[in-house]
N, CA, C and O atoms as a CHARMM CRD file, in Angstrom:
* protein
*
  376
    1    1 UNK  N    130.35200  46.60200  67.39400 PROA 1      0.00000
    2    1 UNK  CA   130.16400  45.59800  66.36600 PROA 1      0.00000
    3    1 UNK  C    129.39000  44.42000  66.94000 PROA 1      0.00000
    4    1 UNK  O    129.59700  44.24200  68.14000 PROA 1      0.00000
    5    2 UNK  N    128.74400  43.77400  66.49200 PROA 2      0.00000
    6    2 UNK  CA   127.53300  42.79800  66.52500 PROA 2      0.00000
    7    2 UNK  C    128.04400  41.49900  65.30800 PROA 2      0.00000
    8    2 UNK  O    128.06900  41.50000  64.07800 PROA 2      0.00000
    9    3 UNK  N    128.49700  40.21300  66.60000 PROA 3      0.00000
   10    3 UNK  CA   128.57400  38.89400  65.84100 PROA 3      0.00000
   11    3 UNK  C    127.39200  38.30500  64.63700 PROA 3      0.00000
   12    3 UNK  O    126.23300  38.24600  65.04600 PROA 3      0.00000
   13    4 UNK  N    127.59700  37.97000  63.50400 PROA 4      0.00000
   14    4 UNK  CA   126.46600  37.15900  63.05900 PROA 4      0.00000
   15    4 UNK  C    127.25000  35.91300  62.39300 PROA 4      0.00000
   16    4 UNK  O    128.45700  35.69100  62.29400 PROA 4      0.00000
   17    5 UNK  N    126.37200  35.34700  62.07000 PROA 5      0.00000
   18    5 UNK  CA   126.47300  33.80700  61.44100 PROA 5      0.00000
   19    5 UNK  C    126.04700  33.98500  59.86700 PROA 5      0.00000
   20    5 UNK  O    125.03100  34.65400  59.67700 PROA 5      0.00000
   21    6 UNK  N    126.57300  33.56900  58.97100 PROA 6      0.00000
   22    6 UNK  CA   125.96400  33.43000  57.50700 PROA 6      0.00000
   23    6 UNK  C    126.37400  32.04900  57.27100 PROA 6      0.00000
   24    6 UNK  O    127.48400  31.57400  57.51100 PROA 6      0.00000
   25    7 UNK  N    125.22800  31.38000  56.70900 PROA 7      0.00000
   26    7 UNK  CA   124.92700  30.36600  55.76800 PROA 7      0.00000
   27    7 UNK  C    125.29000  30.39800  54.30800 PROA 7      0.00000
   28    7 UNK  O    124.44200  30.98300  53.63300 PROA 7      0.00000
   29    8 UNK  N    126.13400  30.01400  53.75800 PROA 8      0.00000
   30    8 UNK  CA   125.07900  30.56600  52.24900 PROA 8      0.00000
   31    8 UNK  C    125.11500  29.20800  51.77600 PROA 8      0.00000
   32    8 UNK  O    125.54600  28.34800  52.54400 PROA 8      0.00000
   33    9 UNK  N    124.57500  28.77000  50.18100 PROA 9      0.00000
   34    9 UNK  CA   124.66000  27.70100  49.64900 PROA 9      0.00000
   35    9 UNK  C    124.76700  28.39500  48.09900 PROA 9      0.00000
   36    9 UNK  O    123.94200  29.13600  47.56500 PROA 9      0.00000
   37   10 UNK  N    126.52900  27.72700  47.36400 PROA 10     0.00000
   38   10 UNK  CA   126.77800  28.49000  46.45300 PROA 10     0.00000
   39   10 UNK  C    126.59300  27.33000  45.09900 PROA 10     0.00000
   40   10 UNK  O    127.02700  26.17800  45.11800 PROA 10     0.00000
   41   11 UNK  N    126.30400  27.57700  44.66200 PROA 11     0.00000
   42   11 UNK  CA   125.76000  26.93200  43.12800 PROA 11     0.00000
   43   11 UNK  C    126.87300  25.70900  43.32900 PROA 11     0.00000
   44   11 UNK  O    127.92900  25.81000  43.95400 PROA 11     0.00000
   45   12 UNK  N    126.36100  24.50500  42.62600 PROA 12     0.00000
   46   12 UNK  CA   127.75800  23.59700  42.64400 PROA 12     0.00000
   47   12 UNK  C    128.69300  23.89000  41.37400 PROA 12     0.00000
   48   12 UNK  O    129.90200  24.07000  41.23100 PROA 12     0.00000
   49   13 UNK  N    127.86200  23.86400  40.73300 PROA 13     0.00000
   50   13 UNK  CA   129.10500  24.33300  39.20000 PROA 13     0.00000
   51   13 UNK  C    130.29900  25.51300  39.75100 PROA 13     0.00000
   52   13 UNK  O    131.52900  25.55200  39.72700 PROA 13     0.00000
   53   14 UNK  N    129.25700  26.38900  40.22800 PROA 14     0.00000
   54   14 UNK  CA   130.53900  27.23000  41.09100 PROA 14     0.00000
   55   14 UNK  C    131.57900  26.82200  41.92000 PROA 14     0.00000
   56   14 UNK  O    132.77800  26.71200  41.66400 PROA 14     0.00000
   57   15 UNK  N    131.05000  26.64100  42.80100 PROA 15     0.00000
   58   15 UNK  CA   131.94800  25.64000  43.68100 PROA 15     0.00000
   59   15 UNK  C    132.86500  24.80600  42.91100 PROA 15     0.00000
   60   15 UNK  O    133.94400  24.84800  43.50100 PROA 15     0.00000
   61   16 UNK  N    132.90800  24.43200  42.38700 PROA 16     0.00000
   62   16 UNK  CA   133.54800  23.24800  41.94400 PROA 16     0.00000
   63   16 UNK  C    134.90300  23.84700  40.75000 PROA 16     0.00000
   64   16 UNK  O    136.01900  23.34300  40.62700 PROA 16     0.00000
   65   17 UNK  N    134.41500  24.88800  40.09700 PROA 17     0.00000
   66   17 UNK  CA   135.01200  25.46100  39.24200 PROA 17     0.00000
   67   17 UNK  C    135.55100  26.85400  39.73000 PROA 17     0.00000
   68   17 UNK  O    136.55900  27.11400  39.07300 PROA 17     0.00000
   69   18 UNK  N    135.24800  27.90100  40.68200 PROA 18     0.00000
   70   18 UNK  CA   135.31200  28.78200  41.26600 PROA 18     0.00000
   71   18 UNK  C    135.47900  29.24600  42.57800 PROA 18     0.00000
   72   18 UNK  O    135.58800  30.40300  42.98600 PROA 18     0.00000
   73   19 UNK  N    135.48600  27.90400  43.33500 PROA 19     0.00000
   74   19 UNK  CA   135.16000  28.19100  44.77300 PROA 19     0.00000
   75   19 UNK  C    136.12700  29.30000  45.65300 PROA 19     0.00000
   76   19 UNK  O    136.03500  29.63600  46.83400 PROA 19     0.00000
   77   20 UNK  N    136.58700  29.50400  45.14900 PROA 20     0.00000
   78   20 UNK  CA   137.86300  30.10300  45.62600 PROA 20     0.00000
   79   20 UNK  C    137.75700  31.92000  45.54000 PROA 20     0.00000
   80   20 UNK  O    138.04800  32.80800  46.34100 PROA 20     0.00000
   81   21 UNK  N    137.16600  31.91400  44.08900 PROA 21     0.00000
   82   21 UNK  CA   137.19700  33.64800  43.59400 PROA 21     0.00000
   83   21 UNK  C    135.33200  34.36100  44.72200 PROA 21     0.00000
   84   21 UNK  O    135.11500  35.52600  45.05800 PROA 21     0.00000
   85   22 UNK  N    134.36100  33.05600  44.99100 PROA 22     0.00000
   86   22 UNK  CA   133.24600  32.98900  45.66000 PROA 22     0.00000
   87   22 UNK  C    133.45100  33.53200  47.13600 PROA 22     0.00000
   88   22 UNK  O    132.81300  34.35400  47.79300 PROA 22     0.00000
   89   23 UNK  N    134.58100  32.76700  47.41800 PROA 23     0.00000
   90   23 UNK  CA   135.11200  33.16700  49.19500 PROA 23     0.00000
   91   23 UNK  C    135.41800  34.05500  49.27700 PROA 23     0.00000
   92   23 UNK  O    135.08100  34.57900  50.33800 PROA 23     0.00000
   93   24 UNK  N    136.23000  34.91500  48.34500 PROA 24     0.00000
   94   24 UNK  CA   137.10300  35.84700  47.92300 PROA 24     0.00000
   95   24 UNK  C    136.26900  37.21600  48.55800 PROA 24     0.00000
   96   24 UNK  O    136.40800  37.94600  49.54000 PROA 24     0.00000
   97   25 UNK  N    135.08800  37.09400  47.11700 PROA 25     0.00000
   98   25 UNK  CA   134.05300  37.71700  46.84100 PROA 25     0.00000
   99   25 UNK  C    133.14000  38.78100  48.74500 PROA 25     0.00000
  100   25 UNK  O    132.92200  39.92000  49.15900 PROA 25     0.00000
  101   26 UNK  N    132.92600  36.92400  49.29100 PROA 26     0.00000
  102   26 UNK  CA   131.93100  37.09700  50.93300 PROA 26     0.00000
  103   26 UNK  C    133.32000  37.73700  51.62400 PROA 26     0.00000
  104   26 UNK  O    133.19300  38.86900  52.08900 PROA 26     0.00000
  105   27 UNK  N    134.37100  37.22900  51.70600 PROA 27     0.00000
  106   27 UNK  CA   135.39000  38.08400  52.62500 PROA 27     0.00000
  107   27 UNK  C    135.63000  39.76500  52.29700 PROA 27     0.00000
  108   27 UNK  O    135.87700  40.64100  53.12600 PROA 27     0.00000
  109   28 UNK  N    135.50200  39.88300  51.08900 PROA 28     0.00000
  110   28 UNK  CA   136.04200  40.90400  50.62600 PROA 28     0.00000
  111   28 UNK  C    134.49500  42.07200  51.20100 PROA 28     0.00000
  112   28 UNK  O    134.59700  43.16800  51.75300 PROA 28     0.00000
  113   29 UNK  N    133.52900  41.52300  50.91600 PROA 29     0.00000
  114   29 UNK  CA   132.17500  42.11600  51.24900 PROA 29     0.00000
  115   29 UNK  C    132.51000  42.39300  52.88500 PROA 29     0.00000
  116   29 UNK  O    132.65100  43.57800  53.18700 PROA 29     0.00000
  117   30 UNK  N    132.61400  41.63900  53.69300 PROA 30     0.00000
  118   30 UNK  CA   132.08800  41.91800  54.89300 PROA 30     0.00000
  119   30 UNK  C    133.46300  42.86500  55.18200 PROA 30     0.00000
  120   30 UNK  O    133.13600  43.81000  55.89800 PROA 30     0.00000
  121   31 UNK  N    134.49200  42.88600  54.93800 PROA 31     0.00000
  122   31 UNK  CA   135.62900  44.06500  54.99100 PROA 31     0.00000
  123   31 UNK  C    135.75000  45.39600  54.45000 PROA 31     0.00000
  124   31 UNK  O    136.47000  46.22100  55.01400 PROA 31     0.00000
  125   32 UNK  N    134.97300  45.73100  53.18800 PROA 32     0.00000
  126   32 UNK  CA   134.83500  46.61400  52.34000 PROA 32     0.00000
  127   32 UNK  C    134.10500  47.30400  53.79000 PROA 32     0.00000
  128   32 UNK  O    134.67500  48.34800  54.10800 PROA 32     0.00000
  129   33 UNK  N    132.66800  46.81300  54.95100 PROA 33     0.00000
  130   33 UNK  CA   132.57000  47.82300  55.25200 PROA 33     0.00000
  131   33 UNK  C    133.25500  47.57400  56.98800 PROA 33     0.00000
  132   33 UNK  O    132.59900  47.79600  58.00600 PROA 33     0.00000
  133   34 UNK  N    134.45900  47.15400  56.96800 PROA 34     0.00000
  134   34 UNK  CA   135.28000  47.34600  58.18500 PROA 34     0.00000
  135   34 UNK  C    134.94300  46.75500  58.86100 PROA 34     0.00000
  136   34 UNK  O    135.28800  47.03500  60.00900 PROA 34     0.00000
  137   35 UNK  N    133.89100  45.32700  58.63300 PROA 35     0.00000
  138   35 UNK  CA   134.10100  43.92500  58.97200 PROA 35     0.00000
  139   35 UNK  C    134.87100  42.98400  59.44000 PROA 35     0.00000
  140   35 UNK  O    135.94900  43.22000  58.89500 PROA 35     0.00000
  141   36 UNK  N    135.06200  41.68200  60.38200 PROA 36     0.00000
  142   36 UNK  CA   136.14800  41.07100  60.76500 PROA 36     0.00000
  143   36 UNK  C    135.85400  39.81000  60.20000 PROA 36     0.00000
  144   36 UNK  O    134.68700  39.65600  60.56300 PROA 36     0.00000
  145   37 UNK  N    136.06000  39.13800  59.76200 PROA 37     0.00000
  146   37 UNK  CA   135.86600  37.42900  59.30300 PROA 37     0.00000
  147   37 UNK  C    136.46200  36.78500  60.98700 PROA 37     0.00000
  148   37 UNK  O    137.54400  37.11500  61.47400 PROA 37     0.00000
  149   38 UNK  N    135.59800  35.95900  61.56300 PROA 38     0.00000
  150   38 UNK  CA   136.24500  35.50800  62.66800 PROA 38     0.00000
  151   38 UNK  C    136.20000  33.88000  62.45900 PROA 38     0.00000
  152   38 UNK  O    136.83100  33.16200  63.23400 PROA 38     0.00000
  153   39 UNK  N    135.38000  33.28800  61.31100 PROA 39     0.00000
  154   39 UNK  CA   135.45400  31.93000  61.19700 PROA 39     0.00000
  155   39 UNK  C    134.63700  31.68100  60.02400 PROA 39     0.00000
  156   39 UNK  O    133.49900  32.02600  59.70400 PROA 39     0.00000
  157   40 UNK  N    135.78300  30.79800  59.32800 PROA 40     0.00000
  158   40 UNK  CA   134.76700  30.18100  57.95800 PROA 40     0.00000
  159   40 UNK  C    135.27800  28.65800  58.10400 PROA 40     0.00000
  160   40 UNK  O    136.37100  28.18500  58.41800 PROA 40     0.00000
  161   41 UNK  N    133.85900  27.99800  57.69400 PROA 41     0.00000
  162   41 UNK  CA   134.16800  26.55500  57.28600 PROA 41     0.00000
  163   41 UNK  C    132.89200  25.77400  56.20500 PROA 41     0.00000
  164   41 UNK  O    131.67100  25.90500  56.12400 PROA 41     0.00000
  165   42 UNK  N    134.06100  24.81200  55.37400 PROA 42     0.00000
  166   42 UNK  CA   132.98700  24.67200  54.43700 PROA 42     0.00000
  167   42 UNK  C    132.52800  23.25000  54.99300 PROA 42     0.00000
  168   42 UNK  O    133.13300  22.34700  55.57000 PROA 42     0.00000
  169   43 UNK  N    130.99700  23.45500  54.51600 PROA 43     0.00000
  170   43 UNK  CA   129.93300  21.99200  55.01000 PROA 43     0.00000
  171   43 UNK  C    130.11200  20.97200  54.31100 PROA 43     0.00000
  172   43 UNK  O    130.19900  19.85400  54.81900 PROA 43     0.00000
  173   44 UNK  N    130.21800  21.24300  52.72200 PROA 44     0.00000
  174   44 UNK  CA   130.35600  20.25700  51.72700 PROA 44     0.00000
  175   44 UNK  C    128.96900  20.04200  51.05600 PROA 44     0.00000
  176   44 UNK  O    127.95400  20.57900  51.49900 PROA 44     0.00000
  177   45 UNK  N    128.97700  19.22600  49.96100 PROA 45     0.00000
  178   45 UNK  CA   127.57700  19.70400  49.21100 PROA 45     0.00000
  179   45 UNK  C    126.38200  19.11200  49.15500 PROA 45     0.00000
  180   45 UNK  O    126.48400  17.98000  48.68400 PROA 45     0.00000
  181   46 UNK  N    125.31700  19.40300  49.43500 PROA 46     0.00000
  182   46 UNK  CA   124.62100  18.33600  50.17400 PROA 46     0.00000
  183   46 UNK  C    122.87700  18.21500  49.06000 PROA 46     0.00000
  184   46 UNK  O    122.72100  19.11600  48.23700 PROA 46     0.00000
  185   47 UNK  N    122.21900  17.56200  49.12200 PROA 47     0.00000
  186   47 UNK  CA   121.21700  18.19600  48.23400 PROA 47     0.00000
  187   47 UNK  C    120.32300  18.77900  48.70400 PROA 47     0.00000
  188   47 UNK  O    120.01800  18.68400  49.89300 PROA 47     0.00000
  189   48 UNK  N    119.64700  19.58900  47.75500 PROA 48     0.00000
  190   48 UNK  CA   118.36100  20.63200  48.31500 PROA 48     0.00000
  191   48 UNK  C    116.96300  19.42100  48.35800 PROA 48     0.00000
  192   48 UNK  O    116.69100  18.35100  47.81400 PROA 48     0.00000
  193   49 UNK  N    116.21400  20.54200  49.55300 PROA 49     0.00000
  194   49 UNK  CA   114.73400  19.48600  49.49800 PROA 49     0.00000
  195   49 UNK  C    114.05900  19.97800  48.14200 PROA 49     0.00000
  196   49 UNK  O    113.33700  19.16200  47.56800 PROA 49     0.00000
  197   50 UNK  N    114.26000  21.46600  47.47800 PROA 50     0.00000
  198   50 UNK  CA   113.54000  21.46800  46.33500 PROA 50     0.00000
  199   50 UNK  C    114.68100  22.50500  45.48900 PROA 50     0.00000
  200   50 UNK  O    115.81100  22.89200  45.78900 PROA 50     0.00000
  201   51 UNK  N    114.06400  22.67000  44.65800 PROA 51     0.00000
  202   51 UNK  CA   115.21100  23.13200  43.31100 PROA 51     0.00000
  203   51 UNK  C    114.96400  24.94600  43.87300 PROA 51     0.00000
  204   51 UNK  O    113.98800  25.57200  44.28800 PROA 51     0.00000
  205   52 UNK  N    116.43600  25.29900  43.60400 PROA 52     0.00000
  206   52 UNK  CA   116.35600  26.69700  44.48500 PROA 52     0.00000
  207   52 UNK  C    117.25800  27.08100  42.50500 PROA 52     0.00000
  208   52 UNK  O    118.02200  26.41200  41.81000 PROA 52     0.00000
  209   53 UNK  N    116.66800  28.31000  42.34100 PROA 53     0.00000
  210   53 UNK  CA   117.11000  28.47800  41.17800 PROA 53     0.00000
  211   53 UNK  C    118.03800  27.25000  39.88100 PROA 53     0.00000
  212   53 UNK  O    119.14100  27.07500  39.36400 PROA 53     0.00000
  213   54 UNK  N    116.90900  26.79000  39.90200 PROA 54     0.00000
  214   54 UNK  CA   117.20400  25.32700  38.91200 PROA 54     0.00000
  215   54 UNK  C    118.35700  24.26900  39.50000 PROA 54     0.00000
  216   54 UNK  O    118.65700  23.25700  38.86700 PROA 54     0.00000
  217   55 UNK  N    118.83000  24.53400  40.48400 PROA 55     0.00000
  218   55 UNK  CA   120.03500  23.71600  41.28900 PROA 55     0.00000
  219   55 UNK  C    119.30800  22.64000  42.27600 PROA 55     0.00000
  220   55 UNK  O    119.17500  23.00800  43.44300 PROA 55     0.00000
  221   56 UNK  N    118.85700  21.43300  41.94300 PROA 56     0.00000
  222   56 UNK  CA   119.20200  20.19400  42.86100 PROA 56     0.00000
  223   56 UNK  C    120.39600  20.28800  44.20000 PROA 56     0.00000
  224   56 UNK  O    120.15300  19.75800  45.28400 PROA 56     0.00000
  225   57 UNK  N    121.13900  20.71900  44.04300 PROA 57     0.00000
  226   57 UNK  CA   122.26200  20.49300  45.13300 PROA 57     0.00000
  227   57 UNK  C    122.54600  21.45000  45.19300 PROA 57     0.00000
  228   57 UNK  O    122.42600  22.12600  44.17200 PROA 57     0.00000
  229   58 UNK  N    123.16900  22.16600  46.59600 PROA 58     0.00000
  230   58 UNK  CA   124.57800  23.02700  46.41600 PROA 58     0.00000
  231   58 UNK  C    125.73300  22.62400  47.19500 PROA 58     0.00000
  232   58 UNK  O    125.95500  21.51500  47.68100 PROA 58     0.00000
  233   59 UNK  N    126.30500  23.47700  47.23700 PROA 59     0.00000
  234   59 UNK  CA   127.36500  23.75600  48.50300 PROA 59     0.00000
  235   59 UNK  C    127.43300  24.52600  49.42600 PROA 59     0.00000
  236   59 UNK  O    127.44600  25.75100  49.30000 PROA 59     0.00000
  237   60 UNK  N    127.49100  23.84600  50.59600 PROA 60     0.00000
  238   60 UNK  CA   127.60800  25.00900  51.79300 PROA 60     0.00000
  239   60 UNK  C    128.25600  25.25800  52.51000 PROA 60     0.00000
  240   60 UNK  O    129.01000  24.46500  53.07500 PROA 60     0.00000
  241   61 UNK  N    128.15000  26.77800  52.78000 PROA 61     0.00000
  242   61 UNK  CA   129.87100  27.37300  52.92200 PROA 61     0.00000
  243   61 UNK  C    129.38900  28.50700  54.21000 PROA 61     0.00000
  244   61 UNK  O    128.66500  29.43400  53.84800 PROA 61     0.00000
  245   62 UNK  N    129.89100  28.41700  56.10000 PROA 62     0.00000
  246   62 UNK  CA   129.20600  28.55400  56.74700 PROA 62     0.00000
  247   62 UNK  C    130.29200  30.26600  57.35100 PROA 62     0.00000
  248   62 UNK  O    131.50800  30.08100  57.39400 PROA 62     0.00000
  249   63 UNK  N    129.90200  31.37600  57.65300 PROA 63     0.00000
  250   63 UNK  CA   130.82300  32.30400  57.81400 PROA 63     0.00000
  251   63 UNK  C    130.77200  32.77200  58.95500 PROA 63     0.00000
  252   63 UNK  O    129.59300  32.69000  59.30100 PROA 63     0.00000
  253   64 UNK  N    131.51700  33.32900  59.94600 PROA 64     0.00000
  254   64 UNK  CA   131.19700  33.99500  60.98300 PROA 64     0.00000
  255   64 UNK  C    131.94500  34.95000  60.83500 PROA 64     0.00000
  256   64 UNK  O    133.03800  34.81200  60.28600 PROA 64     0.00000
  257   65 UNK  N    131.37600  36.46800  61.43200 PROA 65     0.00000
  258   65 UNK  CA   131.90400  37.39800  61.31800 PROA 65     0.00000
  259   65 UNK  C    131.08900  38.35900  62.19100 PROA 65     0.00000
  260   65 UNK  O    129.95700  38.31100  62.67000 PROA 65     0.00000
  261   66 UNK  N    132.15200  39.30300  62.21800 PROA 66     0.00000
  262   66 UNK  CA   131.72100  40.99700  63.29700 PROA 66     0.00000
  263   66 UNK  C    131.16100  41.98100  62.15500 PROA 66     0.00000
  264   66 UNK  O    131.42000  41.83200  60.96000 PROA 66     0.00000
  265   67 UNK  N    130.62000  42.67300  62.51100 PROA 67     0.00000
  266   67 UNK  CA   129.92000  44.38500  61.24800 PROA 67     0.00000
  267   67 UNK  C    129.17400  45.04600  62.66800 PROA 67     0.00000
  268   67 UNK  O    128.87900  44.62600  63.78700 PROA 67     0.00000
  269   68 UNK  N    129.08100  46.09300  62.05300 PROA 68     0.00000
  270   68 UNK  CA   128.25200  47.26000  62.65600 PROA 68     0.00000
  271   68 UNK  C    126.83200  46.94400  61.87000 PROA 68     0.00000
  272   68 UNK  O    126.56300  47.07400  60.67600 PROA 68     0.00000
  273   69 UNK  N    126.17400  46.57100  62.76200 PROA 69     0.00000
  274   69 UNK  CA   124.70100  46.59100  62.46500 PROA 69     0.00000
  275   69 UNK  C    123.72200  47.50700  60.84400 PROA 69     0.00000
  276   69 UNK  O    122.61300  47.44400  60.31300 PROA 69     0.00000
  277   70 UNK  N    124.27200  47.82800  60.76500 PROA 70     0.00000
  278   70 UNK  CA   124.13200  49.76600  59.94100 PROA 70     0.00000
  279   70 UNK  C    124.47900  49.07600  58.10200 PROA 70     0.00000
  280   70 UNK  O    124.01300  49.19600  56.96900 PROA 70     0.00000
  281   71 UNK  N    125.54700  48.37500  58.79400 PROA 71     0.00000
  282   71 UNK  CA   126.67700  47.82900  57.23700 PROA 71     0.00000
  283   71 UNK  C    125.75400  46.64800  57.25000 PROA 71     0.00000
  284   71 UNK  O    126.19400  46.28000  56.16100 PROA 71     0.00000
  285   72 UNK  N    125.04500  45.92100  57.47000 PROA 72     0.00000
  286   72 UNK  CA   124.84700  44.53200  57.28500 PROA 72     0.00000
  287   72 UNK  C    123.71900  44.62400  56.26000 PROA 72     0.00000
  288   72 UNK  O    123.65300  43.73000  55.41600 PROA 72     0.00000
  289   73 UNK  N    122.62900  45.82900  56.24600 PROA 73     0.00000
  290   73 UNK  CA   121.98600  45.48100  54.90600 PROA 73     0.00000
  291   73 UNK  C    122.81200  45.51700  53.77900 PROA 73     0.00000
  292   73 UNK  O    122.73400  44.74700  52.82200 PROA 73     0.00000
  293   74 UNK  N    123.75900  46.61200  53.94900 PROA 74     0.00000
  294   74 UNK  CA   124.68800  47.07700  52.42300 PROA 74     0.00000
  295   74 UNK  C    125.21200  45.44300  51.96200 PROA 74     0.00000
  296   74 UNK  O    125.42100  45.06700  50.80900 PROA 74     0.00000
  297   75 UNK  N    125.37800  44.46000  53.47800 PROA 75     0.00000
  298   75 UNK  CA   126.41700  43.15700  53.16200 PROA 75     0.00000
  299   75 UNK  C    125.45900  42.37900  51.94300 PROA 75     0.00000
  300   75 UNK  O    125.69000  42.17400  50.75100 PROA 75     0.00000
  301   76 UNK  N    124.48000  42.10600  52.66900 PROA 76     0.00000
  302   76 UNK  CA   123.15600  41.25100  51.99700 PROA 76     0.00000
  303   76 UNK  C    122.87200  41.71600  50.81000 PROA 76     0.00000
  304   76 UNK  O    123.10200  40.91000  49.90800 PROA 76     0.00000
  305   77 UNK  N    122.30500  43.08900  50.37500 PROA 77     0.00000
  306   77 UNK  CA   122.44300  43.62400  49.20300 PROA 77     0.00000
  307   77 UNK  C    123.44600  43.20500  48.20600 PROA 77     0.00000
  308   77 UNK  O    123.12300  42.94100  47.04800 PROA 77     0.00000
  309   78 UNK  N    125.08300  43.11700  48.79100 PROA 78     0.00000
  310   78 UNK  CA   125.79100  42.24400  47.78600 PROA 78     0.00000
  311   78 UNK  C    126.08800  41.57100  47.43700 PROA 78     0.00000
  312   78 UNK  O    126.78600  41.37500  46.44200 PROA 78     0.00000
  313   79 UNK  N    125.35800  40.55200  48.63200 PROA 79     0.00000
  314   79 UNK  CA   125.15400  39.26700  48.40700 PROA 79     0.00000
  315   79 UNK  C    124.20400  38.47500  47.59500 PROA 79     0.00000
  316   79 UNK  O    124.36000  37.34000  47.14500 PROA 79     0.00000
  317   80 UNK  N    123.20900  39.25800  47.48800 PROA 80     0.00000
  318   80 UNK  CA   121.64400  39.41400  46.70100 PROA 80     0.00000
  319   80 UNK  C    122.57600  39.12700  45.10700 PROA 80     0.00000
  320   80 UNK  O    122.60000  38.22900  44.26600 PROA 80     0.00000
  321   81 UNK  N    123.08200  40.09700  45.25200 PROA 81     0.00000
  322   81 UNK  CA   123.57900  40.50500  43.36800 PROA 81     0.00000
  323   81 UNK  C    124.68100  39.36500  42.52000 PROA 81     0.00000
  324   81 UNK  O    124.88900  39.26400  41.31100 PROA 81     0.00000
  325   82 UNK  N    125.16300  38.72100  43.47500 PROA 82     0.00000
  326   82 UNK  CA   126.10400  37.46700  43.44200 PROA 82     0.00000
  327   82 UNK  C    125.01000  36.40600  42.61300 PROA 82     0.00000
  328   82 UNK  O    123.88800  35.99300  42.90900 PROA 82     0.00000
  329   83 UNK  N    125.82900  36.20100  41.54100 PROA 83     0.00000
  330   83 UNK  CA   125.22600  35.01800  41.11000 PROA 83     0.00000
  331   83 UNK  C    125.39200  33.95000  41.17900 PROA 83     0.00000
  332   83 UNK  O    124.65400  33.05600  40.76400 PROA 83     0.00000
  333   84 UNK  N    126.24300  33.87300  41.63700 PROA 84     0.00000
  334   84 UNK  CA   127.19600  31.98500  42.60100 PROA 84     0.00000
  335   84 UNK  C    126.62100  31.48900  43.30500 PROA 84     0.00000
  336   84 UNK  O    126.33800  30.29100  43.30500 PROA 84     0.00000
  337   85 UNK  N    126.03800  33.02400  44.75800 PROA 85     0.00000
  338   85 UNK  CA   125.32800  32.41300  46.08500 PROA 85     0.00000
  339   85 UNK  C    123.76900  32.34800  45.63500 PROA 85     0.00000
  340   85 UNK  O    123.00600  33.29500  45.44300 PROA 85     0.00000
  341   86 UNK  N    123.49800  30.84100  45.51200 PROA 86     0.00000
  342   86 UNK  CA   122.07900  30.38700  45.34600 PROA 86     0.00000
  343   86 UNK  C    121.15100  30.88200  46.52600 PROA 86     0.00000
  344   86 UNK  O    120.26600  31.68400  46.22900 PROA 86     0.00000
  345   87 UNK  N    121.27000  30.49000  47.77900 PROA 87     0.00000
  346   87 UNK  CA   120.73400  31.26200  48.94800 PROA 87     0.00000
  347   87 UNK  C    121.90100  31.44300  49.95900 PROA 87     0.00000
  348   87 UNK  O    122.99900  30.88800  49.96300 PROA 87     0.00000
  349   88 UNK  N    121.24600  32.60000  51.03500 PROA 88     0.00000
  350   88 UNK  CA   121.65800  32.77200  52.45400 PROA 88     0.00000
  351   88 UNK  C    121.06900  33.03800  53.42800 PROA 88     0.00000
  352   88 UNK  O    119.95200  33.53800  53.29300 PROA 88     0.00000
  353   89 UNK  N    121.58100  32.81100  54.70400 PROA 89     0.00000
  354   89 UNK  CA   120.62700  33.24500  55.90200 PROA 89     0.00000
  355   89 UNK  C    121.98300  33.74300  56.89600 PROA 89     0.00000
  356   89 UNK  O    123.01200  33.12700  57.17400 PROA 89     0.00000
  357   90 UNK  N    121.62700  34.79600  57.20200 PROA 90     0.00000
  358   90 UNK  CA   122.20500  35.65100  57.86200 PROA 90     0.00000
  359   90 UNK  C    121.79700  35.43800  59.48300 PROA 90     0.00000
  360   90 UNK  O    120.57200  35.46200  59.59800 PROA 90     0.00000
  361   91 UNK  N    122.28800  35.29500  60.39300 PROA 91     0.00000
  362   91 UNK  CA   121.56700  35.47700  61.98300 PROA 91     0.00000
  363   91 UNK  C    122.26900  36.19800  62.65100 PROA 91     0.00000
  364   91 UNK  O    123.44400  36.31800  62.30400 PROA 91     0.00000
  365   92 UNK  N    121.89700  36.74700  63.55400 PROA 92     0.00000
  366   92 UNK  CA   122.52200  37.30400  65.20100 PROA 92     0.00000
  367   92 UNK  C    123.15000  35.98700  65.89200 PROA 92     0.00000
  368   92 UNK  O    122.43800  35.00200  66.08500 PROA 92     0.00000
  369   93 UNK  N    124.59000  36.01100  66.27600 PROA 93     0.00000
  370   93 UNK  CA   125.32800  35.23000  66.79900 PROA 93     0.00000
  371   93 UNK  C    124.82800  35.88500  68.41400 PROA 93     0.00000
  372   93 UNK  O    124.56800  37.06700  68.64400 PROA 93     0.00000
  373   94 UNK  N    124.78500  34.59200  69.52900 PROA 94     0.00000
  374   94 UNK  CA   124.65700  35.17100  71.03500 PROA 94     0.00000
  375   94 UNK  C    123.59100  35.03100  71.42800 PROA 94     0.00000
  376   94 UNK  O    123.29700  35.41000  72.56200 PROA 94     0.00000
């Protein structure tokens, strides 16, 4: 398994009204494929330099976790389809 880092920045209306079923959602993803969550913390909401799907601001919500290399497009793919997470950036932790 191979550490990475995720970013994401989740809509604020979400956040604010949902934040909870959103976390739910990224934990449940990176476990579905036998994933470890090793650290989450939220940034708080900060504004964008330009409008990322009509959103001025979001929230950002920072994840660390283990996957097998193999599973990590399947992760992104369901992260893609999420309509909460405005963007993400995924990296190689190390």
């Amino acid at each position: 398994m191979r550490k990475y880092e995720c970013l994401f920045i989740v809509d604020p209306e979400a956040a604010s009204a949902r934040f909870d079923q959103v976390k739910t959602a990224i934990r449940q993803d990176i476990e579905r494929f036998h994933g470890l969550l090793d650290k989450t913390e939220e940034l708080g909401q900060r504004v964008l330099g330009y409008a990322v799907r009509h959103c001025r601001e979001g929230f950002y919500y920072l994840v660390q976790f283990s996957v097998e290399p193999q599973a990590l497009m399947e992760i992104q793919a369901r992260y893609r389809l999420n309509p909460d997470i405005v963007r993400f950036l995924v990296l190689a932790a190390e």
